[in-house]
ZAKE-957722 format. One record per residue (C-alpha): x negated, y, z negated; residue in one letter. Coordinates in steps of 0.001 Angstrom, whole numbers, always signed. Layout:
REM residues N
+---------+---------+---------+---------+
|       X |       Y |       Z | residuo |
+---------+---------+---------+---------+
|       X |       Y |       Z |       a |
...
+---------+---------+---------+---------+
END
This chain:
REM residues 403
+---------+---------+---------+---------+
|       X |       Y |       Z | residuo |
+---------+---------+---------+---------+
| -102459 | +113829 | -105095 |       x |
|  -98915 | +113848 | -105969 |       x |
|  -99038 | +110700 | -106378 |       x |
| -102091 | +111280 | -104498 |       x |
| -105923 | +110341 | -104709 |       x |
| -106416 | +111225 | -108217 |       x |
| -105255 | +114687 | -108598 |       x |
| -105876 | +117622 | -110722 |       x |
| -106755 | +121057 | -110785 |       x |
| -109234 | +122952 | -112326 |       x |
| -109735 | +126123 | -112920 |       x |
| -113167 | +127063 | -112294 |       x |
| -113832 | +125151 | -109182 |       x |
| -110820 | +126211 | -107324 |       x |
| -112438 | +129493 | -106456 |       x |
| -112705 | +128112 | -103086 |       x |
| -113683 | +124929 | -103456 |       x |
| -110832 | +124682 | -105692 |       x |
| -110170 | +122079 | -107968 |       x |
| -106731 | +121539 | -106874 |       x |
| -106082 | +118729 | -108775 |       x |
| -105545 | +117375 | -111769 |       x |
| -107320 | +114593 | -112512 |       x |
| -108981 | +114302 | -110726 |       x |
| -104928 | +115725 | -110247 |       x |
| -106151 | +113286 | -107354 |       x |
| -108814 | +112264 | -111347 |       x |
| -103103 | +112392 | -108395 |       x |
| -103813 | +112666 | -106257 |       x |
| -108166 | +112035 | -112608 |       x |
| -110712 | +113769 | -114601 |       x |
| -114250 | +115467 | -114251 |       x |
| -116195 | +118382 | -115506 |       x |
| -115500 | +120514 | -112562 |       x |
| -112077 | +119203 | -112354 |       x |
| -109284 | +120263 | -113481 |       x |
| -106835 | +117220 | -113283 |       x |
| -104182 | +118178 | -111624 |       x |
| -104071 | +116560 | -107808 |       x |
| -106199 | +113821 | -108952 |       x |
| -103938 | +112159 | -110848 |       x |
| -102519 | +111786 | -108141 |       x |
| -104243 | +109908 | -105837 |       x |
| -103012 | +107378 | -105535 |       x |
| -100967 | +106093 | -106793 |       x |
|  -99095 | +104515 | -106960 |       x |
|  -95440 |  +99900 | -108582 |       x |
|  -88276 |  +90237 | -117389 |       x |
|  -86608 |  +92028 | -119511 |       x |
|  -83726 |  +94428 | -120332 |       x |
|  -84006 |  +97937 | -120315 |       x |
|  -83365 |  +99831 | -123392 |       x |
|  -79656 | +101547 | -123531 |       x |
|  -79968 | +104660 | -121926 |       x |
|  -80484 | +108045 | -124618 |       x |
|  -78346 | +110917 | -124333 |       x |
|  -80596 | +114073 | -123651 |       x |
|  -78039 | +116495 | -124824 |       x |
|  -77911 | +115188 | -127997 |       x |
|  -81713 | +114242 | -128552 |       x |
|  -83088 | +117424 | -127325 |       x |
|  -80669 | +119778 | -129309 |       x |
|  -81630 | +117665 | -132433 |       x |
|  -85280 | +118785 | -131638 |       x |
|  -86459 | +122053 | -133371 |       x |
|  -90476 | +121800 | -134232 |       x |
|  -92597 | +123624 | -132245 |       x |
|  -93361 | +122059 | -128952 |       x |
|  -90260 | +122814 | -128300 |       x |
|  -90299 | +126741 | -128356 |       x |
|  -88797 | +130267 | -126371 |       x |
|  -92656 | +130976 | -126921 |       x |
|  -93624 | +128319 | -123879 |       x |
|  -91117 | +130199 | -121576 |       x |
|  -92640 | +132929 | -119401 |       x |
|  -89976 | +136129 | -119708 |       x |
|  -89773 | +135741 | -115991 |       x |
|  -89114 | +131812 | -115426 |       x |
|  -85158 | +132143 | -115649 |       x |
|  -84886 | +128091 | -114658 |       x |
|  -86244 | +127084 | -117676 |       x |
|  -83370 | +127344 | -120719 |       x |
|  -85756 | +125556 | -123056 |       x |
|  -88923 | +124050 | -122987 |       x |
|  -90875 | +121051 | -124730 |       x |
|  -94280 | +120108 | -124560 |       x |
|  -94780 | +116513 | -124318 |       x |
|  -98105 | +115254 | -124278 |       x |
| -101279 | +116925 | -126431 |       x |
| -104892 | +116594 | -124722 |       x |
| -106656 | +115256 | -121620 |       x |
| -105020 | +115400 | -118394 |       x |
| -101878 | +114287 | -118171 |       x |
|  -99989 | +114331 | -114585 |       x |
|  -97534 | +112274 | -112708 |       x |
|  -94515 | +112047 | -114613 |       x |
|  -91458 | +110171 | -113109 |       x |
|  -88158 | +109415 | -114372 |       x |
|  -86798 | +105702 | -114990 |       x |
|  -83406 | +105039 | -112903 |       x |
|  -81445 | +105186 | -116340 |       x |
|  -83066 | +109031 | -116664 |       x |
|  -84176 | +107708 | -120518 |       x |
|  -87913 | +106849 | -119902 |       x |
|  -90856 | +108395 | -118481 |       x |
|  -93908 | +106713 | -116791 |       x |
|  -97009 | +108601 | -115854 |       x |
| -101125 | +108723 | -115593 |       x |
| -103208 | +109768 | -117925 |       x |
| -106953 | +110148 | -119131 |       x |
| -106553 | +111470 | -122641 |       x |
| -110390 | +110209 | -124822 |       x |
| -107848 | +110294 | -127854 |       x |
| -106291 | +107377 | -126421 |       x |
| -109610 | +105529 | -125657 |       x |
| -109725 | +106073 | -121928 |       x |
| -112201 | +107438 | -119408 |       x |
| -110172 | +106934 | -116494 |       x |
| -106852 | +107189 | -115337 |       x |
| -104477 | +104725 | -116504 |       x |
| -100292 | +104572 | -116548 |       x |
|  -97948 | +104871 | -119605 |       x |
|  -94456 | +104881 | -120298 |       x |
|  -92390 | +106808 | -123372 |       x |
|  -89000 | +107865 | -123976 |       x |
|  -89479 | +111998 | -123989 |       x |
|  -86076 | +112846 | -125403 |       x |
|  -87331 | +110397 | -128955 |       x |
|  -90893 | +109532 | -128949 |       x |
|  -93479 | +111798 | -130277 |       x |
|  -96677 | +111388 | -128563 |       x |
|  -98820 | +113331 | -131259 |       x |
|  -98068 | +110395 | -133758 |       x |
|  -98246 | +107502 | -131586 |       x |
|  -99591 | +107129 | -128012 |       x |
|  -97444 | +105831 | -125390 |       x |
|  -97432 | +102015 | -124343 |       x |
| -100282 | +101355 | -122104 |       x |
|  -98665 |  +99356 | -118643 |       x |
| -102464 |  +99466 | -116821 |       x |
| -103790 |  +96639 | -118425 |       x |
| -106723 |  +95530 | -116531 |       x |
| -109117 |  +97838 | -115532 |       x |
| -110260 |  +99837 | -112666 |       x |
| -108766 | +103725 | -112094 |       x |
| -104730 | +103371 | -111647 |       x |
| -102153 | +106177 | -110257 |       x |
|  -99031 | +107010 | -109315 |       x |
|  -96867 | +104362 | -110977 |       x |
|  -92637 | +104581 | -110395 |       x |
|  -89570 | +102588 | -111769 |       x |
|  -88426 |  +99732 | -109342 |       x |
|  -84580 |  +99815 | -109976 |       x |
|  -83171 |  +98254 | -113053 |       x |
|  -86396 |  +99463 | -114985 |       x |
|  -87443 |  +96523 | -116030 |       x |
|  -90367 |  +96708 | -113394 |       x |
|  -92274 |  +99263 | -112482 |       x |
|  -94989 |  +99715 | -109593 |       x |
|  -98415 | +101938 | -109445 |       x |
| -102046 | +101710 | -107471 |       x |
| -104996 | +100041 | -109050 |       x |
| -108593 |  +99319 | -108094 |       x |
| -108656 |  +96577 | -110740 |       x |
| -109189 |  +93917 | -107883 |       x |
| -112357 |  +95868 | -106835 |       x |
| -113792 |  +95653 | -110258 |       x |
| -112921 |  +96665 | -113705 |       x |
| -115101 |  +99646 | -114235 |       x |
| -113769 | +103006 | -113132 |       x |
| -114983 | +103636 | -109551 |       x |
| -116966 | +107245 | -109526 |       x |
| -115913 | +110019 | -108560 |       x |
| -117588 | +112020 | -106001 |       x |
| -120963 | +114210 | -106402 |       x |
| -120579 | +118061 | -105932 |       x |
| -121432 | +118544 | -102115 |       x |
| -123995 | +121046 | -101267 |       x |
| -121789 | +122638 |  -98637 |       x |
| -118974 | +123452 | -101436 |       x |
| -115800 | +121735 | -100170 |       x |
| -113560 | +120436 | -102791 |       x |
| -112709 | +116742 | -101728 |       x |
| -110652 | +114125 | -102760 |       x |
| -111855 | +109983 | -102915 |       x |
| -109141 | +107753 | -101146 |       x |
| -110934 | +104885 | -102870 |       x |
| -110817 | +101425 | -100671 |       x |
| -109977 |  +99373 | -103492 |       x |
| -106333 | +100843 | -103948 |       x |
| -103557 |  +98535 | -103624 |       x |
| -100139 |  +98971 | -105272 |       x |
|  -98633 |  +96354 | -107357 |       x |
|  -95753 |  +95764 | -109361 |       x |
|  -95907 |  +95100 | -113185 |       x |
|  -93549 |  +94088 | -116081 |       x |
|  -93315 |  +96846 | -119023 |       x |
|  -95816 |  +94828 | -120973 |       x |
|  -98293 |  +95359 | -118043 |       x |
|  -98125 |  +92006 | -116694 |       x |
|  -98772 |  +91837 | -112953 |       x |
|  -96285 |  +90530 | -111514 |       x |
|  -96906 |  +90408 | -107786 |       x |
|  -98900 |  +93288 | -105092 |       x |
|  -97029 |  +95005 | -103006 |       x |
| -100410 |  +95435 | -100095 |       x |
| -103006 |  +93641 |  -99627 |       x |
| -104734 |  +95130 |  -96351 |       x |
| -107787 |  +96426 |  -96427 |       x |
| -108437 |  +99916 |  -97286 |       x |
| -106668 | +102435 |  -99256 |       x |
| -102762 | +102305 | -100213 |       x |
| -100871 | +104060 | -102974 |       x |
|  -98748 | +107082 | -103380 |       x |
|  -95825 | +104920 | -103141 |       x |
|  -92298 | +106020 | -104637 |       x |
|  -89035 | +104561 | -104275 |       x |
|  -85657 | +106069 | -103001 |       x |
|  -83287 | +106975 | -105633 |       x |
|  -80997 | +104322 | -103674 |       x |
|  -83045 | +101417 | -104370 |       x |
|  -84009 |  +99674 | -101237 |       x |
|  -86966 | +100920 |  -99903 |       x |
|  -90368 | +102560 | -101292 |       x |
|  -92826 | +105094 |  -99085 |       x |
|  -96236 | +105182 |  -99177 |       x |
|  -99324 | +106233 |  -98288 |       x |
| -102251 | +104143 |  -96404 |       x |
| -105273 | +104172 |  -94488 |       x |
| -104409 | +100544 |  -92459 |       x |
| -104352 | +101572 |  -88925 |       x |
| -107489 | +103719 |  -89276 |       x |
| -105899 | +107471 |  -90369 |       x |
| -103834 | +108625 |  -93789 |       x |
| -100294 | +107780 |  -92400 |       x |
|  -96848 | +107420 |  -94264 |       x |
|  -95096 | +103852 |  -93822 |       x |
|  -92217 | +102447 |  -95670 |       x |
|  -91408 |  +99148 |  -96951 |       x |
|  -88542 |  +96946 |  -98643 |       x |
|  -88700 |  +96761 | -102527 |       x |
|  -90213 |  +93126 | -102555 |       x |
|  -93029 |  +94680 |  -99587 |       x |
|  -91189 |  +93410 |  -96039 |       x |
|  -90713 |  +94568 |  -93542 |       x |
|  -93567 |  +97867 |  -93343 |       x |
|  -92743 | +100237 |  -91469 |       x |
|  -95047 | +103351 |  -90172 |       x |
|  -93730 | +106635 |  -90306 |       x |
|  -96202 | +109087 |  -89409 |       x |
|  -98673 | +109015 |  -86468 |       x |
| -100238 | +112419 |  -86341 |       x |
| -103947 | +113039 |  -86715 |       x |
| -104176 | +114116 |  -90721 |       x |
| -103568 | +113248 |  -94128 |       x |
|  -99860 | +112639 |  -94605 |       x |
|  -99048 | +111583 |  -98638 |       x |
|  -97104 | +112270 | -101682 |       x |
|  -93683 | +111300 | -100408 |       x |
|  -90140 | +111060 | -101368 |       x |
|  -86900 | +109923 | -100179 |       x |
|  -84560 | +112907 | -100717 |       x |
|  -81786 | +112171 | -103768 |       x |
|  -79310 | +110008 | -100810 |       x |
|  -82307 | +108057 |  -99537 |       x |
|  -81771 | +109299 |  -95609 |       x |
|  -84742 | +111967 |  -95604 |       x |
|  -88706 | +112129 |  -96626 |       x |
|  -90161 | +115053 |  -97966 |       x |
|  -94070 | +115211 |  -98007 |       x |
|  -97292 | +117047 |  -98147 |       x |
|  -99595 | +117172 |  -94892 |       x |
| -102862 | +118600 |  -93621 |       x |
| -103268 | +119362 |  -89999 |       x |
| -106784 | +119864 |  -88689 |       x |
| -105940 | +122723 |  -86148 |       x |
| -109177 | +122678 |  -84347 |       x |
| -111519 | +120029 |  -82785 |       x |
| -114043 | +121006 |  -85146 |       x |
| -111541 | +120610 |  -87922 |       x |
| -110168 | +116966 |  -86463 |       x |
| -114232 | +116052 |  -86280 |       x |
| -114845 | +117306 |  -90096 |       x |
| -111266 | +115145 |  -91168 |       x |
| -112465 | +111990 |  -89842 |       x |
| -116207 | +112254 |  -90415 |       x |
| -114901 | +112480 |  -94307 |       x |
| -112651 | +109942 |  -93759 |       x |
| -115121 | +107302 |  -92366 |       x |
| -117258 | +108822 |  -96007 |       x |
| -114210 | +108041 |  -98167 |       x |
| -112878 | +111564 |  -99041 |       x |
| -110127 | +114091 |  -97856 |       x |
| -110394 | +117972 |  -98600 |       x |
| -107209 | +118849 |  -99826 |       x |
| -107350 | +122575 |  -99752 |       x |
| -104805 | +123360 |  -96575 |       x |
| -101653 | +121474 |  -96543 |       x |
|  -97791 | +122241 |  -96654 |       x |
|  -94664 | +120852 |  -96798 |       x |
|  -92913 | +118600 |  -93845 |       x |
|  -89629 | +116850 |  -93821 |       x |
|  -88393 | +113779 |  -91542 |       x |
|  -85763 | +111222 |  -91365 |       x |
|  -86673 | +108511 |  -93292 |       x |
|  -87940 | +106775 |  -89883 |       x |
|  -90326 | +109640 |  -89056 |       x |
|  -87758 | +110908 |  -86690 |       x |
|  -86752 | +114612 |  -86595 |       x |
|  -90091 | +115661 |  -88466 |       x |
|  -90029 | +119438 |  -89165 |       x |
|  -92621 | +121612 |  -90893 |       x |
|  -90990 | +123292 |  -93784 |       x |
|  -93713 | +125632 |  -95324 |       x |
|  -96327 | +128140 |  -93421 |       x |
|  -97906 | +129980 |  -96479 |       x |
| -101564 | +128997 |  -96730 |       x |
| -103591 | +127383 |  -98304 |       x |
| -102201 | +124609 | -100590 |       x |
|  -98890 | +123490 | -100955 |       x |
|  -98254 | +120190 | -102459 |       x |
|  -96212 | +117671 | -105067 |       x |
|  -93111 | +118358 | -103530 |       x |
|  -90230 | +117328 | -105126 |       x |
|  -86545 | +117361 | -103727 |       x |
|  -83365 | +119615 | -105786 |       x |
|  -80605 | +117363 | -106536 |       x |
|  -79219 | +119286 | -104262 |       x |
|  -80670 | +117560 | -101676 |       x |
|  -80623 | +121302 |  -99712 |       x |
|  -84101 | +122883 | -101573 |       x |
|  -87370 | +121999 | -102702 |       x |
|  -89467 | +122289 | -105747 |       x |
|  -93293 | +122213 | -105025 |       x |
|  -96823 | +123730 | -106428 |       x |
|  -98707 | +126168 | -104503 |       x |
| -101465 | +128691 | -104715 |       x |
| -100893 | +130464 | -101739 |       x |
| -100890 | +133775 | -103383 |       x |
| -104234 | +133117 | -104980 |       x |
| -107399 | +134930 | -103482 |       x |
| -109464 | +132632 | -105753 |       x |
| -107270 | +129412 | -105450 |       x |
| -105812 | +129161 | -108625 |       x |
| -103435 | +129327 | -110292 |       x |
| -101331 | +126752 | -109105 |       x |
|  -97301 | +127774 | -109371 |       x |
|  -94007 | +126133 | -108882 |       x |
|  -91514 | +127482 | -105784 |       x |
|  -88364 | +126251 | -105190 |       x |
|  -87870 | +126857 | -101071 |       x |
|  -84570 | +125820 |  -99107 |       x |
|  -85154 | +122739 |  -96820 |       x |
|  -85210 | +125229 |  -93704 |       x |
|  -87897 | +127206 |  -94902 |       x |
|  -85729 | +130064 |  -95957 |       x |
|  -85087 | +131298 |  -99472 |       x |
|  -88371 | +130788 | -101284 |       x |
|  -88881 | +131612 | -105106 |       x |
|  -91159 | +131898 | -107598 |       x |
|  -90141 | +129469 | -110430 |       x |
|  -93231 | +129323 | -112752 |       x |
|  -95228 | +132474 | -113867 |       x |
|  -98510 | +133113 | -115904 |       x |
| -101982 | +132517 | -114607 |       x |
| -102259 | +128609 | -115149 |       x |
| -101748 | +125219 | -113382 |       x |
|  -98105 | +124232 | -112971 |       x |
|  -97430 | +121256 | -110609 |       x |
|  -95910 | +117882 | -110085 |       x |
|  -92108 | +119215 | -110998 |       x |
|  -89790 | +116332 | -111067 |       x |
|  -86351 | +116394 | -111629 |       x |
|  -84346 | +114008 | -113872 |       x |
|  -81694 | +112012 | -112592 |       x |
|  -78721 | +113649 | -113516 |       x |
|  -80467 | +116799 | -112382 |       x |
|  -80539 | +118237 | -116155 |       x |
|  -84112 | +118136 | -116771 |       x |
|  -87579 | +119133 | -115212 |       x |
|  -90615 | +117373 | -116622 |       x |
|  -94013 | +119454 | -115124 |       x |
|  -97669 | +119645 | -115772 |       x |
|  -99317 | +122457 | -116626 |       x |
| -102342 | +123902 | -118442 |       x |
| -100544 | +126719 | -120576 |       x |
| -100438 | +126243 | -124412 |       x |
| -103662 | +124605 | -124026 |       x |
| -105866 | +126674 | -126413 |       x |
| -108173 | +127480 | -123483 |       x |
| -109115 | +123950 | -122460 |       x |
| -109108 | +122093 | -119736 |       x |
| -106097 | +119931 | -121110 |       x |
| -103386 | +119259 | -118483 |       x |
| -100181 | +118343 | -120303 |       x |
|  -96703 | +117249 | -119371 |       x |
|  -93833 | +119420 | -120465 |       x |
|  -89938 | +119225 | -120304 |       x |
|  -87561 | +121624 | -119138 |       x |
|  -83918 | +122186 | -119315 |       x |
|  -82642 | +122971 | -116065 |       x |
|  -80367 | +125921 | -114976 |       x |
|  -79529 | +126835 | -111618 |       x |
+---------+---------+---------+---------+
END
């Protein structure tokens, strides 16, 4: 999931029992033959030394010229994007997030070229390094499936979600159910910890049983959101930097995950499913007590960052997720396939935090999710499946932003 149980999407499943994910994209939600990777890798997910001095984009992306960075990646019709750049090359790649210093990337990843099987976390400078020569420095370290990792501020630390405690195998992924829902594993063994940019360990964040990750922190620096299963449903809750002082946010019956604090820290933004029915609430929990969530209805909600003044942004159907605030602080970026009779593609919206205005940013029929926005508001890194030779491959790709 967006920053959400291992998340992906994939094409061929998401014809109603969609693969809506990337990695699982969930496998961030991570990655599976009917999976595209896409909410998977987001699943959950989710975080000395000095940081590197901080690269200007304007003059490392202008110096660029080969061709991942081409007009021919632009859709006529996506007018936000004034060049784009193709950063990663194979597997499933999903889950980007800037550093505080806007110079470094981290993100999850199950590329085979790299010798993985399972999502793990990387970091890489996208305005210098060149992934196609040399792979990015490995941060998960030891084991287990890992997701949705974020810079603690400074960015000399950096925090994600591991089931390395449970065991250092990969856990499984669920088997295809006979009755054809597309589900998502919130895997027990998740705890979020924060590690050094060597992948050193240095302390967990939880330690309660069941599943937490999805965290991300607030561009101000004092407090990270998450998601977790502690008091029995998928609720956000919010915490101090060092783990005090945790704080529940959400209360009502559903899964509530892949948060962020809007660019001043005072709001959340977040994706949420609501089981409208008593049948509905039955089927939720009875997958919940079985270790899964179906991911295929959700939209958009917005709160204080208390929980307080909780509004429902989006009403269009079907799936709308990895939400990510405009510097603006006023509109939203997010993935949805609401236009889909099939459920894919997956495209990127930008919708005003009202519910008014909404636009299609992304075009073409392909995955395009998990838009993040750098922190000077210049650049959008994304995952998506075009250029991909017609794969599977979910790759991460910078824009230059125009309004």
């Amino acid at each position: 999931m967006n920053c959400a149980p291992t998340e992906r999407v994939q094409e061929g499943q998401y014809d109603h029992d969609r693969d809506l994910t990337i990695s699982s994209v969930p496998s961030r939600p991570h990655s599976q033959k009917h999976r595209m990777r896409a909410l998977a890798l987001l699943a959950l997910a989710l975080v000395a030394c000095g940081s590197p001095a901080p690269t200007d984009p304007s003059s490392t992306t202008a110096a660029t010229t080969d061709s991942t960075r081409t007009d021919s990646l632009i859709h006529p019709e996506e007018k936000h994007f004034r060049t784009l750049k193709q950063l990663t090359f194979g597997g499933d790649n999903a889950e980007a997030y800037w550093s505080f210093s806007g110079d470094r990337l981290i993100f999850q990843a199950n590329n085979p070229a790299w010798g993985e099987s399972c999502d793990q976390i990387y970091v890489f400078n996208p305005f210098t390094d060149d992934l196609r020569a040399t792979p990015p420095t490995k941060l998960s370290i030891n084991g287990g499936r890992t997701t949705c990792s974020y810079f603690l501020p400074g960015d000399s630390l950096v925090l994600f979600a591991s089931t390395h405690q449970g065991g250092h195998a990969c856990p499984a992924v669920p088997e295809r159910r006979s009755d054809g829902k597309y589900v998502w594993p919130i895997y027990p063994t998740f705890d979020i910890y924060v590690s050094d940019l060597k992948g050193g360990i240095v302390r967990p964040l939880t330690t309660t049983e069941g599943y937490d990750a999805e965290a991300t922190v607030s561009p101000t620096g004092d407090r990270i959101v998450f998601t977790s299963m502690r008091d029995g449903d998928l609720d956000l809750y919010t915490m101090n930097i060092d783990g005090s002082d945790v704080k529940r946010v959400t209360s009502t019956l559903g899964y509530d995950g892949g948060a962020f604090f809007s660019p001043d820290g005072t709001k959340l933004l977040w994706r949420a499913s609501r089981p409208k029915s008593d049948e509905e609430a039955a089927e939720y929990k009875q997958l919940l007590k079985e270790g899964l969530v179906t991911p295929t209805n959700m939209e958009l909600y917005v709160a204080n960052a208390d929980g307080s003044d909780m509004r429902k942004v989006s009403d269009l159907g079907q799936a709308n997720w990895a939400p990510y605030w405009h510097p603006s602080g006023e509109k939203i970026l997010f993935a949805s396939n609401h236009k889909s009779k099939r459920g894919f593609p997956f495209t990127l919206y930008m919708i005003n935090v009202d519910g008014t205005g909404l636009e299609q940013v992304s075009f073409g029929d392909t995955f395009d999710a998990f838009p993040v926005f750098s922190p000077d508001g210049r650049h959008l890194v994304f995952s998506s499946n075009r250029n991909n030779k017609g794969t599977r491959e979910t790759n991460l790709f910078l824009a230059e932003w125009v309004d």
